[in-house]
C-alpha positions in Angstrom: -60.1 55.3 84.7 -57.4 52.9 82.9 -57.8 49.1 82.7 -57.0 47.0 85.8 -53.3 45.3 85.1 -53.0 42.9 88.1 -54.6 41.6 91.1 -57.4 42.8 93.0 -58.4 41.1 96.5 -61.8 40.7 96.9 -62.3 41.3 100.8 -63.3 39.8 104.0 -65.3 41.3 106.5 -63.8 41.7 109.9 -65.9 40.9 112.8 -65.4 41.5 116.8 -66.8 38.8 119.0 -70.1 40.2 119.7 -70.3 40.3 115.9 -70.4 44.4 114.9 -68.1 44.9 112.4 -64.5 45.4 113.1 -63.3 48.5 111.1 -60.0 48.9 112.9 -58.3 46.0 110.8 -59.4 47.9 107.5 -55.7 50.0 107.4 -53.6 47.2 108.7 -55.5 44.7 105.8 -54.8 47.3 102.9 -51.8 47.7 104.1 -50.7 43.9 103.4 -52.4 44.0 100.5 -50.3 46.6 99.0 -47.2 45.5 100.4 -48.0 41.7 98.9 -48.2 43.4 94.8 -52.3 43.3 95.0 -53.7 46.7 93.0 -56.7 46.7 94.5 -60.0 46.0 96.7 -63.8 44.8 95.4 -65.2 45.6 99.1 -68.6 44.3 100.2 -68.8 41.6 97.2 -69.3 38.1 97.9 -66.2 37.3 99.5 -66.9 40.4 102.1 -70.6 39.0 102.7 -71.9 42.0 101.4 -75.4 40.9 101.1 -75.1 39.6 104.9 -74.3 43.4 106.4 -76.9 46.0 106.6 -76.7 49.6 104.7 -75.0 51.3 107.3 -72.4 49.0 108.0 -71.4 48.8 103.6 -71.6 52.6 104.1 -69.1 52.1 106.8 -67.0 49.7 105.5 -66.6 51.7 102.0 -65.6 54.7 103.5 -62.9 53.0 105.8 -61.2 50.9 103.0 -60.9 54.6 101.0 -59.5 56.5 103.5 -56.7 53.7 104.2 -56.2 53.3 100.3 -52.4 52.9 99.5 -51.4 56.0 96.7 -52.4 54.0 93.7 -54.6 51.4 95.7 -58.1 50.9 93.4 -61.3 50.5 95.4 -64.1 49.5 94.0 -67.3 49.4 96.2 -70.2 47.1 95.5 -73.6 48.5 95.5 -75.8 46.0 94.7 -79.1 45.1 97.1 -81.9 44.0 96.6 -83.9 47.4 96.3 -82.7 48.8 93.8 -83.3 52.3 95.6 -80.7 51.2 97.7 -78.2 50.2 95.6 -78.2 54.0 93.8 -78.0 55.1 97.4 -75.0 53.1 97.9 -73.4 54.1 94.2 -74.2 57.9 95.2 -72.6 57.2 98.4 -69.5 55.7 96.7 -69.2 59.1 94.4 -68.9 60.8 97.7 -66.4 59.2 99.2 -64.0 59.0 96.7 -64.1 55.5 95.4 -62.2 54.6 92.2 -65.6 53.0 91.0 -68.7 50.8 91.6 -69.4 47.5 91.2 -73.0 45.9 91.3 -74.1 42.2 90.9 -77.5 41.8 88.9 -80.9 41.7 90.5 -80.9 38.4 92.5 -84.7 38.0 93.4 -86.8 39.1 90.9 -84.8 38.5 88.0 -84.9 40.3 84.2 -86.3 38.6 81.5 -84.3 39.8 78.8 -80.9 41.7 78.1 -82.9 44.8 77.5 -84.2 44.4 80.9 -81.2 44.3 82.1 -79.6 46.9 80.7 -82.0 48.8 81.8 -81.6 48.1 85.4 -77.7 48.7 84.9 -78.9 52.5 83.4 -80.4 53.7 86.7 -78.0 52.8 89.2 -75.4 53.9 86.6 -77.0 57.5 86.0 -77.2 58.0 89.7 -73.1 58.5 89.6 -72.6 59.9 85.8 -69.0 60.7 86.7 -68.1 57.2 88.5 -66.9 53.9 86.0 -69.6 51.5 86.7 -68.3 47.7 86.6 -71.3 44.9 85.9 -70.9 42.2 88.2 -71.0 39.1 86.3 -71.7 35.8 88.9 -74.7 33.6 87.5 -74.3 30.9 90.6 -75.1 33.5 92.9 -78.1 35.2 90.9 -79.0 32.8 88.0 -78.7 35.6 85.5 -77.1 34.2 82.8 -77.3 36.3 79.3 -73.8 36.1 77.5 -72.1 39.0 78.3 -71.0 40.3 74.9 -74.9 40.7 74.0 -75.1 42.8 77.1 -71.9 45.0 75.9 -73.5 45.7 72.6 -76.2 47.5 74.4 -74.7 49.8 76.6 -73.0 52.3 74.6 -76.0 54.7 75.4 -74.4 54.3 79.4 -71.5 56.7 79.4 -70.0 55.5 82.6 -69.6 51.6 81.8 -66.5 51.1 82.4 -66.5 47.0 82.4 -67.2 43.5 83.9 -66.6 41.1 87.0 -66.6 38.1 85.4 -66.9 35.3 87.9 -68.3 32.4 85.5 -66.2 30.2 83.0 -67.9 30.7 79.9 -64.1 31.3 78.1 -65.8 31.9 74.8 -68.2 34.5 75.7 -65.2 35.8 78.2 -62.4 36.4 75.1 -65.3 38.3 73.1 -66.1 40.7 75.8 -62.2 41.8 76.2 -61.8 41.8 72.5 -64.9 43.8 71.9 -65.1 47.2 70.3 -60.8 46.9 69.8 -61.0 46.3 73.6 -63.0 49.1 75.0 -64.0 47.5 78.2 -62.6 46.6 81.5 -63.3 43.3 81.7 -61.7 41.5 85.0 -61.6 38.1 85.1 -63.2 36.3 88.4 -62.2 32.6 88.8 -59.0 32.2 90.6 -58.6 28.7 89.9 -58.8 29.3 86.0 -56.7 32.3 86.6 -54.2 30.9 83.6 -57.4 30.2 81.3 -58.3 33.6 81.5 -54.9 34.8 80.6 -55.0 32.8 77.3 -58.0 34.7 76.7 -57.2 38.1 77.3 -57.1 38.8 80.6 -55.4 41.8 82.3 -57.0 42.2 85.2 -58.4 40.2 87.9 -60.6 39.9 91.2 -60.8 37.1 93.4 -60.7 35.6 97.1 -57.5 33.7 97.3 -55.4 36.8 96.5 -56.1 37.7 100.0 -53.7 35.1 101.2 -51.6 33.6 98.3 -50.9 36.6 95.9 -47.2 35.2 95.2 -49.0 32.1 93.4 -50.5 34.1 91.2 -48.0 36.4 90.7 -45.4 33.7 90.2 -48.6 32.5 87.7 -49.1 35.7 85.9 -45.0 36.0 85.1 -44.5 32.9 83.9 -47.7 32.9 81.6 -45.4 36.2 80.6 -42.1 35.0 79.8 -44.1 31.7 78.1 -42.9 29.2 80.7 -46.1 27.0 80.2 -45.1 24.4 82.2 -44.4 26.7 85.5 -47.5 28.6 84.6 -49.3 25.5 85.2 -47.2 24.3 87.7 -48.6 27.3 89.9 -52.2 27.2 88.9 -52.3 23.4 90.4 -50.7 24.7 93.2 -53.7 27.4 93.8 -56.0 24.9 92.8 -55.0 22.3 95.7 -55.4 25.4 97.8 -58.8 26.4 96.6 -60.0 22.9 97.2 -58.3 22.5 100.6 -60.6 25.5 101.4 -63.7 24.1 100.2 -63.2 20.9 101.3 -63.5 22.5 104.7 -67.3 22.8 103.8 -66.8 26.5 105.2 -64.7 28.1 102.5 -64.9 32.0 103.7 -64.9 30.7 107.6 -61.2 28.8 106.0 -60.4 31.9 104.4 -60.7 33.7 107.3 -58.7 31.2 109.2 -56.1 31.6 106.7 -55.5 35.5 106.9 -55.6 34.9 110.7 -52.7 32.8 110.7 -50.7 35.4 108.4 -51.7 38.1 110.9 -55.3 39.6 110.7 -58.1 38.3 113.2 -61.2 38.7 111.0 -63.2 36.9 113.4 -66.3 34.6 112.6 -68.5 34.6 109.5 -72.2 35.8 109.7 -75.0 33.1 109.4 -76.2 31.2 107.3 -72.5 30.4 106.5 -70.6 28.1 108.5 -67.6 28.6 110.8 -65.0 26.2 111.1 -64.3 24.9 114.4 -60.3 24.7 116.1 -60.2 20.8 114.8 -61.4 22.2 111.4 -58.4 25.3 111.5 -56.1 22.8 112.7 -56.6 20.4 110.0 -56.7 23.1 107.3 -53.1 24.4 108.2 -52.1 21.0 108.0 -53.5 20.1 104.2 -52.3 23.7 103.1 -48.9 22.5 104.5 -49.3 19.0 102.4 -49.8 20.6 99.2 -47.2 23.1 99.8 -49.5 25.8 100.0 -48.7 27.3 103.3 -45.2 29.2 102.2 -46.8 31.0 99.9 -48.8 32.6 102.0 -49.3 36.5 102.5 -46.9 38.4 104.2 -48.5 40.8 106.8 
């Protein structure tokens, strides 16, 4: 599998009402993703609440977001769990559907001691799908696993399959030396949308992130002018998807928000599971209204 040259969406999860998962929206929400320039899905991460849905339903999920894959469209399925039995379960289950690749966040309970320890872990789910890139999910404020990166890339050349890095955390430093590592052998996607323009000063290609559900064209417009080395409109863009990103969280429901926000550009995702928060109709009502202050709102997604 090639490098990743653009956006990839990280996914929400649709719900009904009585709170199953709504799979139906899957080909309509690929669909808009496509059409809006975005390369690509990380389905059941974070964003998607893949650590609030149950086995059956990521199974589920995986194999709809494959089978309504634009030509070209990249999915990359998350497998990490808890049990690690069930995360090579999940990987193996991946390999059979067809997905471009796995993805899999580092243990999140009981937590490795050393780099060794987690390479290690990384090894077996890896093995169970030889022929499948394997991608290292990277996100330390969700796990507390916090080895630099680079000292876990000069250990894994005895993994075949390795094929790169989620790297949601803003260590810039370790970031630049993962991408330039071994003349650049790894996939290394960057994961911060609102430093989106840092990581292209160091080396970023490719990245994955929430907010390109809904304002792609930021980032695009972002990503272009970084390009043609229009500084100031570079910036001018990241701010803008910065006043977005905090609009969202100062919702104190940021995926509820997010979910509010792809409703209003044409995709009912429903409610988010608990423990997170949904907003209420005051709470939708006054997010439209801040997006439309900071001149958010027309750059929204087209469905």
């Amino acid at each position: 599998m090639d490098k990743t040259v653009g956006l990839i969406a990280a996914p929400l999860t649709g719900y009904h009402p009585d709170g199953s998962v709504n799979l139906d929206i899957v080909p309509a929400y690929a669909r808009m993703l496509h059409a809006n320039g975005v390369v690509g899905a990380f389905v059941n991460g974070t964003t998607g609440e893949g650590l609030s849905l149950t086995v059956s339903e990521r199974r589920l999920i995986a194999e709809q977001w494959v089978k309504s894959a634009p030509g070209g469209f990249k999915v990359i399925v998350h497998v990490g769990h808890p049990c690690q039995k069930e995360s090579c379960e999940l990987a193996a289950h991946a390999a059979d559907i067809g997905a471009a690749a796995i993805g899999e966040i580092g243990p999140i309970f009981y937590r490795p001691d050393t780099i060794d320890a987690l390479v290690d872990y990384i090894a077996v789910t890896a093995s169970t799908v030889p022929d499948l890139p394997y991608y290292y999910y990277h996100m330390p404020a969700m796990n507390q696993v916090e080895f630099p990166i680079i000292e876990l890339l000069e250990r894994v050349s005895g993994i075949p399959n390795f094929h790169g890095v989620k790297y949601t955390f803003e260590d810039l430093d370790d970031y630049e030396s993962c991408v330039r590592f071994a003349e650049g052998k790894y996939d290394i996607l960057f994961g911060r949308d609102e430093l989106l323009i840092e990581g292209l000063r160091h080396g970023a290609q490719g990245a994955v992130g929430s907010t390109y559900n809904f304002m792609a064209s930021i980032y695009h417009e972002l990503i272009k002018a970084f390009s043609d080395g229009d500084e100031e409109r570079a910036r001018k863009m990241q701010d803008l998807s910065i006043a977005g990103i905090d609009a969202l969280c100062r919702t104190g429901a940021f995926f509820s928000a997010a979910k509010a926000v792809v409703r209003a550009i044409g995709l009912d995702m429903g409610t988010v599971r608990l423990p997170l928060a949904n907003l209420d109709e005051e709470g939708v009502a006054g997010l439209e209204i801040e997006l439309r202050k900071v001149g958010v709102w027309e750059y929204l997604n087209k469905s």
